[in-house]
DRENRO-788954 format. One record per residue: residue number from 0; chain; x, y, z of N, C-alpha, C in turn. Coordinates in nm, 2 decimals. Layout:
BEGIN
num NUM	cadena A	nxx X	nyy Y	nzz Z	caxx X	cayy Y	cazz Z	cxx X	cyy Y	czz Z
...
//
This chain:
BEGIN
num 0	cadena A	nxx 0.56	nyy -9.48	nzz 2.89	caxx 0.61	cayy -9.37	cazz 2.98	cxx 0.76	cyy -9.34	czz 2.93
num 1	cadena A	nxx 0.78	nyy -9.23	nzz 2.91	caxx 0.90	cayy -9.17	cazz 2.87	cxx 0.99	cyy -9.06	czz 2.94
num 2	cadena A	nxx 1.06	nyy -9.08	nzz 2.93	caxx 1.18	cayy -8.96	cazz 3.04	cxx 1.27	cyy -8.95	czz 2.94
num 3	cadena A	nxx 1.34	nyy -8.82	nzz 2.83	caxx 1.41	cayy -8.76	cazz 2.69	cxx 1.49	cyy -8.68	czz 2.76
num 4	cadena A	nxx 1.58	nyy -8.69	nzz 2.77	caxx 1.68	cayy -8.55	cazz 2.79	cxx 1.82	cyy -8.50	czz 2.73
num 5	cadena A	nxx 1.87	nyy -8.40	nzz 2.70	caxx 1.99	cayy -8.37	cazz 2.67	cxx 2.09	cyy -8.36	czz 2.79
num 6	cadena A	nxx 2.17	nyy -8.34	nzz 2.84	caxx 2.21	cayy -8.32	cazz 2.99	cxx 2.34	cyy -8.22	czz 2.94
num 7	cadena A	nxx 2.34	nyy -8.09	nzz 2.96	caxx 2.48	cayy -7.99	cazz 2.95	cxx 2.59	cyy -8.01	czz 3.05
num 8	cadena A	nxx 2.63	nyy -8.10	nzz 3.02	caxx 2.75	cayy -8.19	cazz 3.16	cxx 2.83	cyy -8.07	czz 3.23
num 9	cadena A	nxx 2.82	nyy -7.90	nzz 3.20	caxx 2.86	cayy -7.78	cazz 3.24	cxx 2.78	cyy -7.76	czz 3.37
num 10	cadena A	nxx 2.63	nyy -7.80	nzz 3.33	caxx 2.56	cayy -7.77	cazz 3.41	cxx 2.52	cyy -7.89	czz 3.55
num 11	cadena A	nxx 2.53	nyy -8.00	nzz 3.47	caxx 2.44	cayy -8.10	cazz 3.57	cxx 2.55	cyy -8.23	czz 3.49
num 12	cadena A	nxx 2.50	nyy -8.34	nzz 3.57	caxx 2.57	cayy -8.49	cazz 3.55	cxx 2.43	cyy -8.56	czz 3.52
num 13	cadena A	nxx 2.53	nyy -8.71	nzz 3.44	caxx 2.39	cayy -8.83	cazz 3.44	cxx 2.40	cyy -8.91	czz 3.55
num 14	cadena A	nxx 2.25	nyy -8.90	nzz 3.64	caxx 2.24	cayy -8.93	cazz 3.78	cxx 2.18	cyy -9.11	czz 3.73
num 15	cadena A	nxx 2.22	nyy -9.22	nzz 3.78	caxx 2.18	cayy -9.31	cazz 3.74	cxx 2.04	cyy -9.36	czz 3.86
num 16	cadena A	nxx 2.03	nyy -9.27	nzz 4.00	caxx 1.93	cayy -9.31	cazz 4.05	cxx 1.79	cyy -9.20	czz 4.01
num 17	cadena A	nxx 1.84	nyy -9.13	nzz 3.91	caxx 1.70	cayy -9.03	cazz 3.86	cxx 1.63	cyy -9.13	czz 3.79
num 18	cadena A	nxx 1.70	nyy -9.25	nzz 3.70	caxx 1.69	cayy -9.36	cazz 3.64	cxx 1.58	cyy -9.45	czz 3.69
num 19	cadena A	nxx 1.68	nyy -9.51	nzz 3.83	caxx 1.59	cayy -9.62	cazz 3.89	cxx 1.49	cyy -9.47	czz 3.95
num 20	cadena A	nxx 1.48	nyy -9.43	nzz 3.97	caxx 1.37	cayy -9.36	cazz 4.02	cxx 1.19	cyy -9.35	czz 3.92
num 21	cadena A	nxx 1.27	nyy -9.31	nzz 3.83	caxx 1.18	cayy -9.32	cazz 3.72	cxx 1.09	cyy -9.42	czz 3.69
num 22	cadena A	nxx 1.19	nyy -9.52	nzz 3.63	caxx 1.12	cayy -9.68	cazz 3.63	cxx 1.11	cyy -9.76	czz 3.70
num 23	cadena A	nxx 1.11	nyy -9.71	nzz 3.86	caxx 1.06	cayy -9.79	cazz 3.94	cxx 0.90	cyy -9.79	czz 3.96
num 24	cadena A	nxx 0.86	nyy -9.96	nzz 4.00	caxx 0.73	cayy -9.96	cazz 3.94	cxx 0.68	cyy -10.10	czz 4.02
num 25	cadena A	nxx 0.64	nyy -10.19	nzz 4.07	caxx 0.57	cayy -10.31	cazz 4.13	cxx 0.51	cyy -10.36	czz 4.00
num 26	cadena A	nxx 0.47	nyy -10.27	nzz 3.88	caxx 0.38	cayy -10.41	cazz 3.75	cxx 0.49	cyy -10.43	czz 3.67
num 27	cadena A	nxx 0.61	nyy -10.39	nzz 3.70	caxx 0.72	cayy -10.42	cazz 3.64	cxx 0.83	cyy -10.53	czz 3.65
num 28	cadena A	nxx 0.82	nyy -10.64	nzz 3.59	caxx 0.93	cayy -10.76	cazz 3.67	cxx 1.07	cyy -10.78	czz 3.58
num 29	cadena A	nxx 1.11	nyy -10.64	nzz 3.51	caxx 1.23	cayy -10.64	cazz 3.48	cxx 1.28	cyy -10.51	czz 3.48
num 30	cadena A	nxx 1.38	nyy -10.48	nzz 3.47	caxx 1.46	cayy -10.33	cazz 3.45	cxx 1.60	cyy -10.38	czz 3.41
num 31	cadena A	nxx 1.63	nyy -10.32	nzz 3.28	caxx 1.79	cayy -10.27	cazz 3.21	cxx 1.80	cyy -10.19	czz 3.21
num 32	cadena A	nxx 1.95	nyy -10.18	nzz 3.26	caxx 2.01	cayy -10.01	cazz 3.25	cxx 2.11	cyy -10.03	czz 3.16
num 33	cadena A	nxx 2.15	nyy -9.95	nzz 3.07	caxx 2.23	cayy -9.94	cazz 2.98	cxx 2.36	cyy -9.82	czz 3.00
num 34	cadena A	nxx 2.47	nyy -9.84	nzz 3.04	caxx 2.58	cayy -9.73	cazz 3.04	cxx 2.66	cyy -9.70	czz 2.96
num 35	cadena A	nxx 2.68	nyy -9.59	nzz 2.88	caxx 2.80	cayy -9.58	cazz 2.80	cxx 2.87	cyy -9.47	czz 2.84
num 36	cadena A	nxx 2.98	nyy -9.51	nzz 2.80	caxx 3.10	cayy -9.47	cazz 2.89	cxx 3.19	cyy -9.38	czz 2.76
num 37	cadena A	nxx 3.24	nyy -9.34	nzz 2.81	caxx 3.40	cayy -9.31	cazz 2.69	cxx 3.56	cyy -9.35	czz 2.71
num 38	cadena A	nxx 3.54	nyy -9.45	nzz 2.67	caxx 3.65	cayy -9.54	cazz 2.64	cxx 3.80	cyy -9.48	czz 2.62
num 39	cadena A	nxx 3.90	nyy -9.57	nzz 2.62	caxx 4.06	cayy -9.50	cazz 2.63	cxx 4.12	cyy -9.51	czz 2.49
num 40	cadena A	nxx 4.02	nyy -9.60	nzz 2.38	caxx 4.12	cayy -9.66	cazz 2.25	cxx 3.99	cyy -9.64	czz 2.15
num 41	cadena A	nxx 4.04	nyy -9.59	nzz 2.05	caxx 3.94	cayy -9.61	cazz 1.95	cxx 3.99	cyy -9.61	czz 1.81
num 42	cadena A	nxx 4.00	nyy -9.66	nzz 1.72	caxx 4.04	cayy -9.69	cazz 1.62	cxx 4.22	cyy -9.62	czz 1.62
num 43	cadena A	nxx 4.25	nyy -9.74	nzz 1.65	caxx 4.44	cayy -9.79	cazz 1.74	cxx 4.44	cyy -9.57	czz 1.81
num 44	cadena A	nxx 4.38	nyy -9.49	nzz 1.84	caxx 4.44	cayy -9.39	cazz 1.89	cxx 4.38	cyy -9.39	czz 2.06
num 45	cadena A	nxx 4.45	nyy -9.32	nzz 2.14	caxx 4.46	cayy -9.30	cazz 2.28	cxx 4.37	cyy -9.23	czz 2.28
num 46	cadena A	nxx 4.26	nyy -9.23	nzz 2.32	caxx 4.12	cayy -9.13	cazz 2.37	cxx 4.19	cyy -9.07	czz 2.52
num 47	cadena A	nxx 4.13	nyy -8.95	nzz 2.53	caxx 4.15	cayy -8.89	cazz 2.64	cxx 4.02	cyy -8.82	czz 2.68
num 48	cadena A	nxx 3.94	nyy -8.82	nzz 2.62	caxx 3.78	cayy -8.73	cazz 2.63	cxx 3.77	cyy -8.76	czz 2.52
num 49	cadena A	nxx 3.60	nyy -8.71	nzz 2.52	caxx 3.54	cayy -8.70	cazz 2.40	cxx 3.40	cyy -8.54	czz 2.47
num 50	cadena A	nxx 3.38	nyy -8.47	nzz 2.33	caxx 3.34	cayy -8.34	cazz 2.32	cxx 3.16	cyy -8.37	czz 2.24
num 51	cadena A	nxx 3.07	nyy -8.42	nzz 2.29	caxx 2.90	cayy -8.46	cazz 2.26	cxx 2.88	cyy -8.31	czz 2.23
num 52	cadena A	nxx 2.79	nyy -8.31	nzz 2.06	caxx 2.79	cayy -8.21	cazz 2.08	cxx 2.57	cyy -8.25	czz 2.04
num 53	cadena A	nxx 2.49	nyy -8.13	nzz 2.03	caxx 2.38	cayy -8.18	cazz 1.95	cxx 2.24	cyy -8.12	czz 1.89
num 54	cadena A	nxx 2.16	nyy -8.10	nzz 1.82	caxx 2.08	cayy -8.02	cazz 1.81	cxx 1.97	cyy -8.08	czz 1.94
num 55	cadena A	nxx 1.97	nyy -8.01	nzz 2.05	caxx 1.90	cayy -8.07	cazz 2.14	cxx 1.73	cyy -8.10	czz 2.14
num 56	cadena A	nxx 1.71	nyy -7.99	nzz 2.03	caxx 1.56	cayy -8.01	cazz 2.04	cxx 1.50	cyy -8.14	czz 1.95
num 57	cadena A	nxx 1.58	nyy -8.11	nzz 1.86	caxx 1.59	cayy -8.28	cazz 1.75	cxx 1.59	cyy -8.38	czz 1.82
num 58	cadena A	nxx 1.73	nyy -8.37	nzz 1.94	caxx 1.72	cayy -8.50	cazz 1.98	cxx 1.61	cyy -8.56	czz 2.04
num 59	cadena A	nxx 1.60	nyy -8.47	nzz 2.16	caxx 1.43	cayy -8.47	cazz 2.19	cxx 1.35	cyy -8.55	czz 2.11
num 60	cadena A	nxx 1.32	nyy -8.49	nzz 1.97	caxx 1.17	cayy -8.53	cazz 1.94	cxx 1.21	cyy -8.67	czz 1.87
num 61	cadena A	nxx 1.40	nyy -8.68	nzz 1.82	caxx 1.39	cayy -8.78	cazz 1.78	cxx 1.40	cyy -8.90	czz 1.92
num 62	cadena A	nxx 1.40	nyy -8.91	nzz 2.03	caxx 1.41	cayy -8.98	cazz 2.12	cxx 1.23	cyy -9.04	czz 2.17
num 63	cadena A	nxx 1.19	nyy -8.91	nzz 2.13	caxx 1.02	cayy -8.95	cazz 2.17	cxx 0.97	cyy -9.07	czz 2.02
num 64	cadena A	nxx 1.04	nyy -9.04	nzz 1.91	caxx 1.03	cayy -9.10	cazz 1.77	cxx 1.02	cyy -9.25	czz 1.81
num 65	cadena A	nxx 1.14	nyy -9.23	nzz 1.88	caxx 1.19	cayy -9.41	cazz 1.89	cxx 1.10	cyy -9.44	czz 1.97
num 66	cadena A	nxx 1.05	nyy -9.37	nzz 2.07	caxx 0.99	cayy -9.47	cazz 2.17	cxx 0.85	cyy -9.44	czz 2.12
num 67	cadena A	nxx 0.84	nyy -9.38	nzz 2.01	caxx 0.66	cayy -9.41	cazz 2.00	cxx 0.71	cyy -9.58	czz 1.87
num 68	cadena A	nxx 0.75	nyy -9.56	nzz 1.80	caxx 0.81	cayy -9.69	cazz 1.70	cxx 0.86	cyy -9.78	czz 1.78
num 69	cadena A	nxx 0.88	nyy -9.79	nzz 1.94	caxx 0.89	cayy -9.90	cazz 1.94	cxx 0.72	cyy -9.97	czz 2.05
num 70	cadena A	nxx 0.64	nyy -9.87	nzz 2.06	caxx 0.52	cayy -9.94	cazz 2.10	cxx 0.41	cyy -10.01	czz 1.96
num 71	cadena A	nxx 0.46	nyy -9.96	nzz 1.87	caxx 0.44	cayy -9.99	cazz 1.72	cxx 0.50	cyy -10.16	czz 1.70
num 72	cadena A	nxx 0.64	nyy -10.12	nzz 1.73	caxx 0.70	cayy -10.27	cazz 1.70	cxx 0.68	cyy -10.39	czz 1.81
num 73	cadena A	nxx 0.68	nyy -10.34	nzz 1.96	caxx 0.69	cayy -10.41	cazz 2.05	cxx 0.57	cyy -10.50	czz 2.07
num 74	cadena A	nxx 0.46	nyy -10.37	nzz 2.10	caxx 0.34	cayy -10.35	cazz 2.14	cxx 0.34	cyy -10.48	czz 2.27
num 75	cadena A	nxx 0.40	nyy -10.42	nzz 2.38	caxx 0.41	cayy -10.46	cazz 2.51	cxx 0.33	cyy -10.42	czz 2.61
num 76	cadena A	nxx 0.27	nyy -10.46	nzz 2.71	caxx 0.17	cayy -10.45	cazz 2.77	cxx 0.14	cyy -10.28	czz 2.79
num 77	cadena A	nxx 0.32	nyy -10.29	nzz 2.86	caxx 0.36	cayy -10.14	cazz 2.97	cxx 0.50	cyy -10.17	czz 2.95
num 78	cadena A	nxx 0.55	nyy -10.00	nzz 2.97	caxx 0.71	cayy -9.99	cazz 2.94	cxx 0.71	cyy -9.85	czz 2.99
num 79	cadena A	nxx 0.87	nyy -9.88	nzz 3.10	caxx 0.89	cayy -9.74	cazz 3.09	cxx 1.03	cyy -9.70	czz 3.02
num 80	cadena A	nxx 1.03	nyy -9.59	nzz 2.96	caxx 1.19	cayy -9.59	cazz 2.93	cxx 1.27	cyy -9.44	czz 2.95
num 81	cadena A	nxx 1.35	nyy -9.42	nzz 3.00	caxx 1.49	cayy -9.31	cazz 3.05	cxx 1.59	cyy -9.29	czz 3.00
num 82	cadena A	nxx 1.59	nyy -9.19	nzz 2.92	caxx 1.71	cayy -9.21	cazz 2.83	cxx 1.81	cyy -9.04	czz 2.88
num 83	cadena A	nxx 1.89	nyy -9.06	nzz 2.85	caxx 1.92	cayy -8.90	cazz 2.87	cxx 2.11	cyy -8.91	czz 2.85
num 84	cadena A	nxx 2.12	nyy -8.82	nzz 2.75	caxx 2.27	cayy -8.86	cazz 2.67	cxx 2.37	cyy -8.72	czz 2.68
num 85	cadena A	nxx 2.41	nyy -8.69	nzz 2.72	caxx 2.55	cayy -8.55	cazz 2.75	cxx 2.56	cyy -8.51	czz 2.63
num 86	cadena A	nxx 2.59	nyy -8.36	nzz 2.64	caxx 2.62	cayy -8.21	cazz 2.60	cxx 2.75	cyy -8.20	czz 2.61
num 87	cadena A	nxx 2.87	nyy -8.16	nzz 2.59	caxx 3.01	cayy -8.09	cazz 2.61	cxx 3.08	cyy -8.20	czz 2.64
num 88	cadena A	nxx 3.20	nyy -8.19	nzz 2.71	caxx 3.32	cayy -8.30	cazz 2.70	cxx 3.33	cyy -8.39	czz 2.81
num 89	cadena A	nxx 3.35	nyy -8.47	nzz 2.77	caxx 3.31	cayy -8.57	cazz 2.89	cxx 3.45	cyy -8.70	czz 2.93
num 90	cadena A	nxx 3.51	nyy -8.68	nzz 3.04	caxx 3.67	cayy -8.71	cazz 3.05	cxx 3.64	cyy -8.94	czz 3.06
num 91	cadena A	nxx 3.76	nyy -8.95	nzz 3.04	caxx 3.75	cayy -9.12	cazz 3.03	cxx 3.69	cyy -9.19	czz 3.16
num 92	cadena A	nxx 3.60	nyy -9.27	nzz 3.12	caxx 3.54	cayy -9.35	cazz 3.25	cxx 3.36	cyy -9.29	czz 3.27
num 93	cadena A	nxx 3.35	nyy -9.16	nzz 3.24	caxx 3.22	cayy -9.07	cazz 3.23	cxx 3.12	cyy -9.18	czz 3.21
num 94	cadena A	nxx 2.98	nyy -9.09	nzz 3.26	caxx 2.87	cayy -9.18	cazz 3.16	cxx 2.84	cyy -9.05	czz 3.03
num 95	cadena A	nxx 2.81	nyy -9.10	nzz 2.88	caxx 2.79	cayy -9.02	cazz 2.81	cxx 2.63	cyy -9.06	czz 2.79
num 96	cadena A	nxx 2.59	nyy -9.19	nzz 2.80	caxx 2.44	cayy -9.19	cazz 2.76	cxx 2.43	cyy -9.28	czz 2.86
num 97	cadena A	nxx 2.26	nyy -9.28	nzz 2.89	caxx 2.21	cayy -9.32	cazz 3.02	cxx 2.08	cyy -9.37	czz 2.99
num 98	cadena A	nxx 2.04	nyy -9.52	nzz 2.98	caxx 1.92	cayy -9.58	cazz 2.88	cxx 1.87	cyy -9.69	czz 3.01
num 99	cadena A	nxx 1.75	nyy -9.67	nzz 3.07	caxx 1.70	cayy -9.74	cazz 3.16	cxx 1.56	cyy -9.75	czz 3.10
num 100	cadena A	nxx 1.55	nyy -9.91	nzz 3.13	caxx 1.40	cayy -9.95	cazz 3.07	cxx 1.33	cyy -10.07	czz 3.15
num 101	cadena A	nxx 1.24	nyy -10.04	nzz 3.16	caxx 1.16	cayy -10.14	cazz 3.30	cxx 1.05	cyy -10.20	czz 3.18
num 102	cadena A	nxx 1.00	nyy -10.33	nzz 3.22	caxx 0.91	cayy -10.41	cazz 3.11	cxx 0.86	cyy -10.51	czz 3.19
num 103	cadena A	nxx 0.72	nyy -10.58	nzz 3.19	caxx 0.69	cayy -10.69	cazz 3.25	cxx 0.77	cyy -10.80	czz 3.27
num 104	cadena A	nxx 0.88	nyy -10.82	nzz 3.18	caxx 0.92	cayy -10.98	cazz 3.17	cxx 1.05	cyy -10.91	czz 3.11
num 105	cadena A	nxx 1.16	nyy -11.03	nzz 3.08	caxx 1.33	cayy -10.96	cazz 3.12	cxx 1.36	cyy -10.99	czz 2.98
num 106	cadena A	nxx 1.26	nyy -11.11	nzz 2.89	caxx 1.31	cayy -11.09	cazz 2.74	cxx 1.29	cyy -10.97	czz 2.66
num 107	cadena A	nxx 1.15	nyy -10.88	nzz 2.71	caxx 1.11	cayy -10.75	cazz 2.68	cxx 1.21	cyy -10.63	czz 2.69
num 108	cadena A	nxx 1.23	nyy -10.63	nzz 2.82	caxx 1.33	cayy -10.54	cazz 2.87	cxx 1.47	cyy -10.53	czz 2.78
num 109	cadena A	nxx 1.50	nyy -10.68	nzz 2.76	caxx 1.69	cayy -10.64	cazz 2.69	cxx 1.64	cyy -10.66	czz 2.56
num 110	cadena A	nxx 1.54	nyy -10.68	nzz 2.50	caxx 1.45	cayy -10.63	cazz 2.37	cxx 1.51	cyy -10.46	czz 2.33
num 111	cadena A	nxx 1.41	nyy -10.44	nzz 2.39	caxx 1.35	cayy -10.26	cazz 2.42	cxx 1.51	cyy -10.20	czz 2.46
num 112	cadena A	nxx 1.59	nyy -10.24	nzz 2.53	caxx 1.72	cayy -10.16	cazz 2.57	cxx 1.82	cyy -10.18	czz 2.45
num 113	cadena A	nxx 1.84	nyy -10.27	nzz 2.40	caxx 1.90	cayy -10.25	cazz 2.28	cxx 1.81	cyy -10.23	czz 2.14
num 114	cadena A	nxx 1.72	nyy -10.19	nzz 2.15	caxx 1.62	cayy -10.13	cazz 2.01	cxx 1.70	cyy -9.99	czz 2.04
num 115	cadena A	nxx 1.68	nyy -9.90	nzz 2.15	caxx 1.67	cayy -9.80	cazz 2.17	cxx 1.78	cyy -9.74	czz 2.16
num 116	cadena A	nxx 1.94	nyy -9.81	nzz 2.23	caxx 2.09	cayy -9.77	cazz 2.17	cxx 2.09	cyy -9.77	czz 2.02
num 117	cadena A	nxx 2.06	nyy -9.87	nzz 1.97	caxx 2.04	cayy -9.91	cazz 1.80	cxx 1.97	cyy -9.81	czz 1.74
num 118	cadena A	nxx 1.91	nyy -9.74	nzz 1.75	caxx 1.81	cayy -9.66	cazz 1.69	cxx 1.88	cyy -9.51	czz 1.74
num 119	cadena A	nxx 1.91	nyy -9.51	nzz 1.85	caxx 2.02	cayy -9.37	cazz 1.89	cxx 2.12	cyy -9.33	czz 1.79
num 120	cadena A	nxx 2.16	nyy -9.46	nzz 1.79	caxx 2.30	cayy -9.47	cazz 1.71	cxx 2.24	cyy -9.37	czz 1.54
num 121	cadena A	nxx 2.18	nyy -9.44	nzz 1.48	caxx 2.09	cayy -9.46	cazz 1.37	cxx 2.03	cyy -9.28	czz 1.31
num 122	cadena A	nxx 1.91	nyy -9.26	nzz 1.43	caxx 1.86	cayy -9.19	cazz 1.40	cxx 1.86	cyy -9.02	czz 1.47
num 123	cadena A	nxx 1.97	nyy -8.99	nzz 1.55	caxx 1.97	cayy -8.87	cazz 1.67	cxx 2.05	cyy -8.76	czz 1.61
num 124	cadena A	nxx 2.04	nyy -8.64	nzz 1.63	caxx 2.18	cayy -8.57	cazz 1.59	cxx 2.25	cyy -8.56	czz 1.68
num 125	cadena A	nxx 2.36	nyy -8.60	nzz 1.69	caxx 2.49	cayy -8.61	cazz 1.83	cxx 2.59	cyy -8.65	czz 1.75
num 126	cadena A	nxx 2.69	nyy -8.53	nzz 1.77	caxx 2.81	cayy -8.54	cazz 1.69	cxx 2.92	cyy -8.60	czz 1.82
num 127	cadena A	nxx 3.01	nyy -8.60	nzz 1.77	caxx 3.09	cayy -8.67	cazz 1.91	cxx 3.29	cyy -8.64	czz 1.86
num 128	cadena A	nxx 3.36	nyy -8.57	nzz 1.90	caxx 3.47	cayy -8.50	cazz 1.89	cxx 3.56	cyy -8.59	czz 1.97
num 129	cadena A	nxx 3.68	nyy -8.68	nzz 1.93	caxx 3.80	cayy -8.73	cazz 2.01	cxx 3.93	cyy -8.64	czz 2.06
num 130	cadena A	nxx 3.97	nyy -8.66	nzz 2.18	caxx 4.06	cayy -8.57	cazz 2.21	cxx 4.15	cyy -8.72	czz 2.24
num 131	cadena A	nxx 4.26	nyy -8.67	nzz 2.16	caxx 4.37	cayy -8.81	cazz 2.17	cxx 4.51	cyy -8.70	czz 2.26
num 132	cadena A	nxx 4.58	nyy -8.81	nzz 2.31	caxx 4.70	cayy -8.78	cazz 2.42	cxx 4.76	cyy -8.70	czz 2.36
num 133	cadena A	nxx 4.84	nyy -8.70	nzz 2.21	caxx 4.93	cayy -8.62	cazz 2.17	cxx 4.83	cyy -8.47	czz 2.10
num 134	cadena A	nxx 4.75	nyy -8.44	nzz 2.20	caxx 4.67	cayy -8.30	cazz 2.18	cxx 4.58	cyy -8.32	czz 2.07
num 135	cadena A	nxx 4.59	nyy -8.40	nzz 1.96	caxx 4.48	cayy -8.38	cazz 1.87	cxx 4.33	cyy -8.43	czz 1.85
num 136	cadena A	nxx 4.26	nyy -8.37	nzz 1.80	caxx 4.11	cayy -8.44	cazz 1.81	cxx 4.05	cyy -8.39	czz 1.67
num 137	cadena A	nxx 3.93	nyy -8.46	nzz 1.66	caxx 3.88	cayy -8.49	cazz 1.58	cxx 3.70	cyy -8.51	czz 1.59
num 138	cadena A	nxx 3.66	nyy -8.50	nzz 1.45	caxx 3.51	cayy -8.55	cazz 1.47	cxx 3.47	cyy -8.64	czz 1.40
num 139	cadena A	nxx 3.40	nyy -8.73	nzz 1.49	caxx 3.41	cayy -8.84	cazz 1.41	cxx 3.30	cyy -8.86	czz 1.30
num 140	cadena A	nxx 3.33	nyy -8.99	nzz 1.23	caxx 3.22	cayy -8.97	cazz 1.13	cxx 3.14	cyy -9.02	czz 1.16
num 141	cadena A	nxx 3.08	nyy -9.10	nzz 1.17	caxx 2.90	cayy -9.14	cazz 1.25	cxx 2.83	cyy -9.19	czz 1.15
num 142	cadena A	nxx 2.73	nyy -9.25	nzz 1.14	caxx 2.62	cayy -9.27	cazz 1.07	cxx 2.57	cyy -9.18	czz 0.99
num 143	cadena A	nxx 2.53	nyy -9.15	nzz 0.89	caxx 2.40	cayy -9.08	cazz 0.84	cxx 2.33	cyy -9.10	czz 0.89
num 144	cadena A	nxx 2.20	nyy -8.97	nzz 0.93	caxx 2.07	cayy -9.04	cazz 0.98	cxx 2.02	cyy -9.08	czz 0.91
num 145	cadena A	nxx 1.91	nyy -9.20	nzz 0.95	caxx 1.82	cayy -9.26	cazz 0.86	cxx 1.69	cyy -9.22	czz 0.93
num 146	cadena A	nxx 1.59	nyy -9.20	nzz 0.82	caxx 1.45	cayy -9.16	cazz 0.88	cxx 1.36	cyy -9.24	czz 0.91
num 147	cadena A	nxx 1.37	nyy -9.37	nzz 0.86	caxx 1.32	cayy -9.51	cazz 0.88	cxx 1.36	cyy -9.60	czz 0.91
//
């Protein structure tokens, strides 16, 4: 079970009980939630925001990608997983991505929650733009994607 979203932080916020909502479940005897934030320091400069930018529909299908690769790699009873990562600029302390995953047992769960940041990182198009204190910003370099 899967829950993929882009979120246009213009329009709406990342709700963390749409989360537990989703992966809540009784055959489930673990849940990780994963937060990322936007940080104040990043390579020695003052962060003051950061600007997500992304081909939404990509991300999408690459988000569905991961989670069919990882019932491939896992091959775990039952899993649910909630992912849903921001659009536009997002000020210090924000959530920018939002990764909740429920799994029978708790070594599965923090398995599966860090496959899925790992593989974000890796395989998504999401550009991501620093806005530092003395007004300048930047985009940063990132990963290439990799298809495999």
């Amino acid at each position: 079970m899967l829950h993929a979203k882009i979120v246009d932080i213009k329009k709406e916020k990342i709700e963390i009980s749409n989360a537990e909502n989703f992966i809540a479940s009784s055959k489930y005897g673990a849940s990780i939630f994963f937060v990322g934030t936007v940080r104040d320091i990043n390579n020695n400069k003052k962060v003051i925001g950061i600007t997500y930018d992304s081909h939404d529909a990509m991300v999408v299908k690459s988000l569905e990608e991961i989670y069919q690769n990882s019932l491939t790699k896992f091959k775990f009873d039952d899993q649910a997983v909630f992912v849903e990562h921001v659009k536009g600029y997002v000020c210090l302390g924000e959530i920018s991505v939002l990764i909740a995953v429920a799994c029978k047992h708790r070594d599965q769960a923090y398995e599966l929650s860090r496959f899925f940041i790992e593989e974000i990182k890796k395989k998504t198009p999401i550009w991501k733009k620093e806005h530092y204190t003395n007004e300048d910003s930047e985009w940063l370099e990132g990963n290439p994607i990799q298809n495999k």
